[in-house]
N, C-alpha and C positions, 0 to 999 in steps of 0.2 A: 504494500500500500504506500501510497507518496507522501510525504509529510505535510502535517498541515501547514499552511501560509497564515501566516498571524500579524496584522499592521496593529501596533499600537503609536497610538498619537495621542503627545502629551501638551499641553497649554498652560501657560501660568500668567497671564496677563498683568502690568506692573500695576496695571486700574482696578486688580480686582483683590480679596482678601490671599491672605500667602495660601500657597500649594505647597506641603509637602514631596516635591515632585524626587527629592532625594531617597526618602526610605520608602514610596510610593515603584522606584524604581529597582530599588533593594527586593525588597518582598514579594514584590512582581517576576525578577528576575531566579529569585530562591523557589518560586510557583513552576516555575517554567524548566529551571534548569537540568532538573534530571531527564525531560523529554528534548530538548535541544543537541544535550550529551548522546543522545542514540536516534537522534537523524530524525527523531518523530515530529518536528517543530523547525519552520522557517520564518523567523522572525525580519520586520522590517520596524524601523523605529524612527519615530518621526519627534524630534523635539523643539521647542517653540513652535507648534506648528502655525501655519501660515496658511491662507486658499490654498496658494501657490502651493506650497510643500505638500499640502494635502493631494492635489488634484496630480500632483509627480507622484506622489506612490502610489497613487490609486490607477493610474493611467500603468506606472511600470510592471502590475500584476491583479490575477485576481483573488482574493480572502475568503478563508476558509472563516475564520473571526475576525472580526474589527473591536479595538477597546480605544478607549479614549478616557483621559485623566485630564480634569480642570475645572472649569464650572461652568454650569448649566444656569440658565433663567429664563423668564415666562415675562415677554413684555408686547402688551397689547394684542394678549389670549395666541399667542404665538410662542412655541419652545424656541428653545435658542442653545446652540454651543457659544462660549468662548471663548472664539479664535484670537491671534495673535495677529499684529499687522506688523510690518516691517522695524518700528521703533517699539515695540513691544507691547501697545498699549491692546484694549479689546477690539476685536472684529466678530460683530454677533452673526454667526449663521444658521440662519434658521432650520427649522424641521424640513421644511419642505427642498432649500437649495441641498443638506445632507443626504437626503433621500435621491435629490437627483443626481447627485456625485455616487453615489452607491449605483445608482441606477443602470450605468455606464459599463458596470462592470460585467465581460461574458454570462455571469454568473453572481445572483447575490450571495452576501455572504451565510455561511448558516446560523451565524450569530452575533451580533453587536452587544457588547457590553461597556454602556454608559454611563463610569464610576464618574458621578457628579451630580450633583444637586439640581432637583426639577427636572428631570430629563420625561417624565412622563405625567406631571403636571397637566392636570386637565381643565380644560376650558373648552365650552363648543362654541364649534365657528357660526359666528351669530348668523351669515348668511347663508350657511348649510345647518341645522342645527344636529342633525345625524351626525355631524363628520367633527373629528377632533384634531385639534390642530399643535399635541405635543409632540416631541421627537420622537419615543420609543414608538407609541399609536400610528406616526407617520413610515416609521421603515418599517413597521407589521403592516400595512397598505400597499407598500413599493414589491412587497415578496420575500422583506427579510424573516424566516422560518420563528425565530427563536430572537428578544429582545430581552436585555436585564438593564432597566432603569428605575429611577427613583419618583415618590412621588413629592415630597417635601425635601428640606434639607438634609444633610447627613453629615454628622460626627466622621474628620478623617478619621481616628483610627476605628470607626465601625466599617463603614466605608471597606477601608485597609482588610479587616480581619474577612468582612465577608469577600472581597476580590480573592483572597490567596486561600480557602478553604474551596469555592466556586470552581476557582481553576483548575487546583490541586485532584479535587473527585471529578470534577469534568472531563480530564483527560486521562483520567486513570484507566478508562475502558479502551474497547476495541471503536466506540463510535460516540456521538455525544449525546449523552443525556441528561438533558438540560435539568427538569426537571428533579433526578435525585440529587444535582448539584443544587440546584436551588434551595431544596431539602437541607440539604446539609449546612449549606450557608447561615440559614437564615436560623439555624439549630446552634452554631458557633457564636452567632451572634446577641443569643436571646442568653445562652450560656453568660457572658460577657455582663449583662445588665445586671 
């Protein structure tokens, strides 16, 4: 079987509160590194990311996972990443331009996992009122299988603990099941309180 292809994109915007993005990258990498060690795991790593940087690695291959570390917000019933601009400050990209970057690819991914706050923040689109207009809800619309986002804020190190238990049972199988990781995460985390 080929290894999986894994884009993670990190953001720390200088306009926004601090990101952890050092033991965010730690912990990540201690989740990941026994599958990397045996060829299971093809990592692309995008930091400060940028459009631009974003739309190169998503243009250079296609993701089996997509993760993304920074923060999320909800402005004018609209989810948002964000992004970084070239001086470092924020560049909000919404649900819908995310989705169409994904979109692009031969293949969506089979999972997006959006460690950051508000990523699935609900509000309906007052001109459709069926339809929701957060990030996680909008790449579950585009085809992506499997979506792990938040609905309110979140505690980095909860954050932190549920990403590297998530991962860790994620990929322990022959194939991903979202699901019992979810399980398990969110079982690590209630642990914690």
């Amino acid at each position: 079987r080929r290894p999986l292809r894994v884009l993670i994109f990190w953001s720390a915007p200088k306009d926004q509160g601090a990101v952890d993005v050092e033991m965010e990258q730690i912990r990540l990498a201690l989740a990941l590194a026994p599958h990397i060690l045996r060829q299971e795991i093809e990592e692309v790593e995008v930091l400060h990311c940028t459009r631009a940087r974003l739309d190169e690695a998503l243009a250079a291959h296609a993701y089996d996972l997509v993760y993304f570390t920074g923060h999320g917000t909800h402005q004018d019933g609209v989810g948002h990443l964000c992004l970084e601009t070239g001086d470092g400050s924020t560049d909000l990209l919404s649900a819908t331009d995310f989705a169409r970057k994904l979109s692009l690819q031969e293949r969506p991914p089979a999972l997006v996992f959006l460690n950051c706050c508000l990523s699935a923040a609900v509000e309906r689109d007052r001109e459709a009122p069926g339809r929701f207009l957060d990030v996680g809800r909008r790449l579950l619309r585009q085809g992506v299988p499997f979506v792990a986002a938040t609905l309110t804020p979140v505690f980095v190190s909860t954050a932190q603990t549920f990403m590297e238990v998530f991962l860790r049972t994620l990929l322990r199988g022959e194939r991903f099941d979202v699901p019992r990781a979810m399980a398990a995460a969110r079982g690590a985390v209630l642990e914690e309180v």
